[in-house]
C-alpha positions in Angstrom: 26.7 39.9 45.7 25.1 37.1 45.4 26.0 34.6 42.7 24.3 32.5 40.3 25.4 29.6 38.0 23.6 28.7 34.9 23.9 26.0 33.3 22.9 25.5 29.4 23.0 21.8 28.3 22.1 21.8 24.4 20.7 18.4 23.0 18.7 18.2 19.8 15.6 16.9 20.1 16.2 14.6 17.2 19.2 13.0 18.6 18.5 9.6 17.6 16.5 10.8 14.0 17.7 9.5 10.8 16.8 10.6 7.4 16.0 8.0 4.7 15.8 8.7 1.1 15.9 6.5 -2.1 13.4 4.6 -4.2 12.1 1.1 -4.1 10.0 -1.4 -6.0 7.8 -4.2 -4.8 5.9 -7.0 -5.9 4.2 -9.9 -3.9 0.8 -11.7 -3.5 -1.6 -10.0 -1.5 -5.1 -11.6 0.0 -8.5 -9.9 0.4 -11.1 -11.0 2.7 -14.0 -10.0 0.6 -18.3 -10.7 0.9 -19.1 -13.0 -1.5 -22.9 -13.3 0.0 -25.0 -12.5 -2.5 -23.1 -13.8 -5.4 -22.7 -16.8 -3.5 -26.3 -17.2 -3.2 -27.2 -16.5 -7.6 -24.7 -19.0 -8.2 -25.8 -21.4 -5.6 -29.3 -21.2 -6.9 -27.9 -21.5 -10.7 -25.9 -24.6 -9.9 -22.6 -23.0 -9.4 -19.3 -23.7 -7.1 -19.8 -20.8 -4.6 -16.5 -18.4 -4.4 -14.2 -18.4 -1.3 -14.0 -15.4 0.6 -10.4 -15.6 0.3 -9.7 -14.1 -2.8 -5.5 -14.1 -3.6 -3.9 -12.1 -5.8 -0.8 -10.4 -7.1 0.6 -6.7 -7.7 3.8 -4.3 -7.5 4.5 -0.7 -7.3 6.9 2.1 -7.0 8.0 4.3 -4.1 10.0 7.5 -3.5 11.2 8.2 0.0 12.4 11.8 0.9 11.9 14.0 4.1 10.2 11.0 5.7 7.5 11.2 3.3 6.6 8.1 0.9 4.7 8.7 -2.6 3.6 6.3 -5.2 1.8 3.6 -7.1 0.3 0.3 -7.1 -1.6 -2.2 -8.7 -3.1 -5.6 -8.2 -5.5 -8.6 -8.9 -6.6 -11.6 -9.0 -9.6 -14.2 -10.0 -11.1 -17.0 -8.8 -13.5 -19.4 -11.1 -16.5 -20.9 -10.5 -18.1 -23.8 -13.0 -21.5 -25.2 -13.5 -21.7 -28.6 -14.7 -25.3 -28.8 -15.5 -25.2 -25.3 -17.5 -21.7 -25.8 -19.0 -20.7 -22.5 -18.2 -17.4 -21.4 -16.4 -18.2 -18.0 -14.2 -14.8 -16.1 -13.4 -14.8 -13.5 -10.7 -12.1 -10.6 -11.4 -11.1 -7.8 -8.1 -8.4 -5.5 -8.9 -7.3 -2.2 -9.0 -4.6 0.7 -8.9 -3.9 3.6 -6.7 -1.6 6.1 -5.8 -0.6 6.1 -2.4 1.0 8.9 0.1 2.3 8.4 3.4 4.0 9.6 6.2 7.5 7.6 7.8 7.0 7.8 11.6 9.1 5.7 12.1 12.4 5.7 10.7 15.7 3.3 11.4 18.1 1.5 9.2 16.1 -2.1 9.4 12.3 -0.5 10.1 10.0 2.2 8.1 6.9 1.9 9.7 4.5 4.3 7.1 1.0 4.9 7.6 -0.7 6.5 4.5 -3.8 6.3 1.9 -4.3 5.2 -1.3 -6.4 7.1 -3.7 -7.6 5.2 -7.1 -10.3 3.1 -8.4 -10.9 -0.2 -8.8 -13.5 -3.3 -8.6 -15.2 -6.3 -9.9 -15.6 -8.2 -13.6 -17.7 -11.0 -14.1 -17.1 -13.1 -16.9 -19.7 -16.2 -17.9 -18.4 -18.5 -20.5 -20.0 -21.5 -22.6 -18.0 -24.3 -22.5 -18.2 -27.7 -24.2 -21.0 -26.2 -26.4 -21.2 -27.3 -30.4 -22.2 -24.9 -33.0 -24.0 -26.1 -36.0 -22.4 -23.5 -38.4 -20.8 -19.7 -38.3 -24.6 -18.6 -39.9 -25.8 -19.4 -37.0 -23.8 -17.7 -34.8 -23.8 -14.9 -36.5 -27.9 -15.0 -36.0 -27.3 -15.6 -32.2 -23.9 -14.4 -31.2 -24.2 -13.9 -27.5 -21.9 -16.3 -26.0 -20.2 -14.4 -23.5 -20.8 -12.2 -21.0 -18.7 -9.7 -19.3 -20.1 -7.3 -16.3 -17.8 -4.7 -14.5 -18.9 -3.0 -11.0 -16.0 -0.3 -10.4 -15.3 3.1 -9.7 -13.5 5.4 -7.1 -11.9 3.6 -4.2 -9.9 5.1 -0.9 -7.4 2.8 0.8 -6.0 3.7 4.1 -3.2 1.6 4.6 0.3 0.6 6.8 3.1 -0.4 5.7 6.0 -2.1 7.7 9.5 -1.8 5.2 12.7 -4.0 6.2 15.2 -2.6 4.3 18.4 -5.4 3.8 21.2 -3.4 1.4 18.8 -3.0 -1.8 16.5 -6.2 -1.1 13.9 -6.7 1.4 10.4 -6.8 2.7 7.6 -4.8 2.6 4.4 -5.8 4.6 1.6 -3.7 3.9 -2.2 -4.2 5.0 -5.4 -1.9 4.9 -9.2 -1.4 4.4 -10.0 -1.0 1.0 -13.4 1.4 0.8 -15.9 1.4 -2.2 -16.0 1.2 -5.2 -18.7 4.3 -4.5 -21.7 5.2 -6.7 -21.4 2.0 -8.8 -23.3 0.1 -11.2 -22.9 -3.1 -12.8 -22.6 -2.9 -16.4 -21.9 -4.6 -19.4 -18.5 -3.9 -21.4 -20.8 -2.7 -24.6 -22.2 0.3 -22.0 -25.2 -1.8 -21.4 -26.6 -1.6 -17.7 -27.4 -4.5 -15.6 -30.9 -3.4 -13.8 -30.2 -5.1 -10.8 -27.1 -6.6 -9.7 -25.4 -8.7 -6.8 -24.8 -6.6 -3.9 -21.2 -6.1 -2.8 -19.6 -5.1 0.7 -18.6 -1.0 0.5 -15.0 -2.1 2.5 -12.6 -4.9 1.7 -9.7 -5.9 4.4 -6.8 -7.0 2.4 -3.2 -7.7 3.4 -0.1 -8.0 1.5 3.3 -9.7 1.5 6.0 -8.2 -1.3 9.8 -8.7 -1.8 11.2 -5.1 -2.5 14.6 -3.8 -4.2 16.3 -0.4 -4.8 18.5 1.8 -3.0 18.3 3.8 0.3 20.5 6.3 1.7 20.2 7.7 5.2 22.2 10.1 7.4 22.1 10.2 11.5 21.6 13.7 12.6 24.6 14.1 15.0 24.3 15.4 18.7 25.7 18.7 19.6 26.1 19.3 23.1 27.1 22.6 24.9 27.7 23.7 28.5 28.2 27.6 29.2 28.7 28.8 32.9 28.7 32.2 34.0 28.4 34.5 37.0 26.2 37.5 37.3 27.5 40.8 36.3 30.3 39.0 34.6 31.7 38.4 31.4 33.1 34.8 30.3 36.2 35.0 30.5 38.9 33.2 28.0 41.4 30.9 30.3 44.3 32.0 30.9 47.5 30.2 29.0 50.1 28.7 31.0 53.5 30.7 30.4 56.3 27.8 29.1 59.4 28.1 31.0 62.0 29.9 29.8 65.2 27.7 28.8 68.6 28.7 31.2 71.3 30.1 28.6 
């Protein structure tokens, strides 16, 4: 009869996988390339410094790793300022927001987490106008006339799909993280009394923004090990256990 060998190698498919767990926390500047066009051009027209596209601020969050999947929160912002010398007013821009953010570790090894995921919050714009170097003549009058500054907000709901590249060193490191901020949606500029501002600057529906944090806490991971197997047998036949070598027997 003929024979046949078969020959079973068993290697997980995961040989080289490793599980990370632990939490972290993170803080750092971030930048946002944001459209300043048409506040630019109300501020321009009303004697004003325009605002730089550039917009740098600062934030921090939290994070849970487990089963390669990354939850948690953040928040930033920043402001930039504006002044009119012929008005005597100082204009300060505010963008910020929080989130909290899901995402999936695709790549996972004891120096690299490379995460992509979404954030899911609100945030937005405030506007602040501000008298400065402006006299009174007495607290009569301005009770009588007691608008001297002026405060708009343009915010709402806000997705943010995001990566993040995490360099893990003991319990410091880096955390790089950049994404396309999208809305506010179904906004209106308004004033902080619940007032609403007719019509208002437009701003850009997406902002690109990129951020730089140090992060600390711990991390623990384990390396799924490799099991490997090799069975051989012959048709109609039943594995057999070796046989085991008979010691010599000792002469009396």
């Amino acid at each position: 009869m003929r024979k046949f060998f078969f020959t079973i190698i068993l290697i997980p498919a995961l040989l080289f996988a490793r599980g990370t767990s632990g939490g972290m926390g993170t803080f750092g500047p971030s930048l946002a390339l944001i459209d300043f066009t048409d506040v630019n051009r109300s501020l321009r027209d009303a004697g004003f410094e325009e605002l730089s596209s550039r917009h740098w601020m600062f934030g921090g969050g939290g994070y849970l790793i487990a089963n390669r999947t990354m939850i948690g929160g953040a928040g930033w912002g920043g402001t930039q300022t504006s002044v009119s010398e012929s008005l005597n007013v100082v204009c300060r821009v505010d963008y910020g927001g929080g989130e909290f953010r899901a995402g999936y570790i695709v790549l996972d090894t004891r120096y690299l987490l490379i995460t992509p995921g979404i954030g899911i919050g609100g945030g937005g714009y405030t506007i602040n106008l501000e008298p400065y170097n402006q006299t009174i003549p007495s607290f009569d009058t301005l009770l009588r006339n007691p608008g001297r500054t002026s405060t708009i907000t343009f915010s709402g709901f806000c997705l943010n799909p995001q990566l993040a590249i995490t360099i893990p060193i003991s319990f410091i490191g880096i955390d790089i993280r950049g994404g396309y901020n999208l809305g506010p949606f179904t906004s209106k500029w308004a004033f902080a009394d619940r007032g609403v501002l007719s019509r208002g600057p437009e701003m850009s529906k997406g902002t690109p923004w990129v951020s730089l944090n140090v992060l600390f806490g711990g991390f623990n991971r384990e390396k799924t090990r490799t099991i490997k197997g090799k069975i051989e047998f012959k048709e109609g036949e039943e594995e057999k256990e070796p046989e085991k070598e008979q010691e010599p027997q000792q002469e009396e």
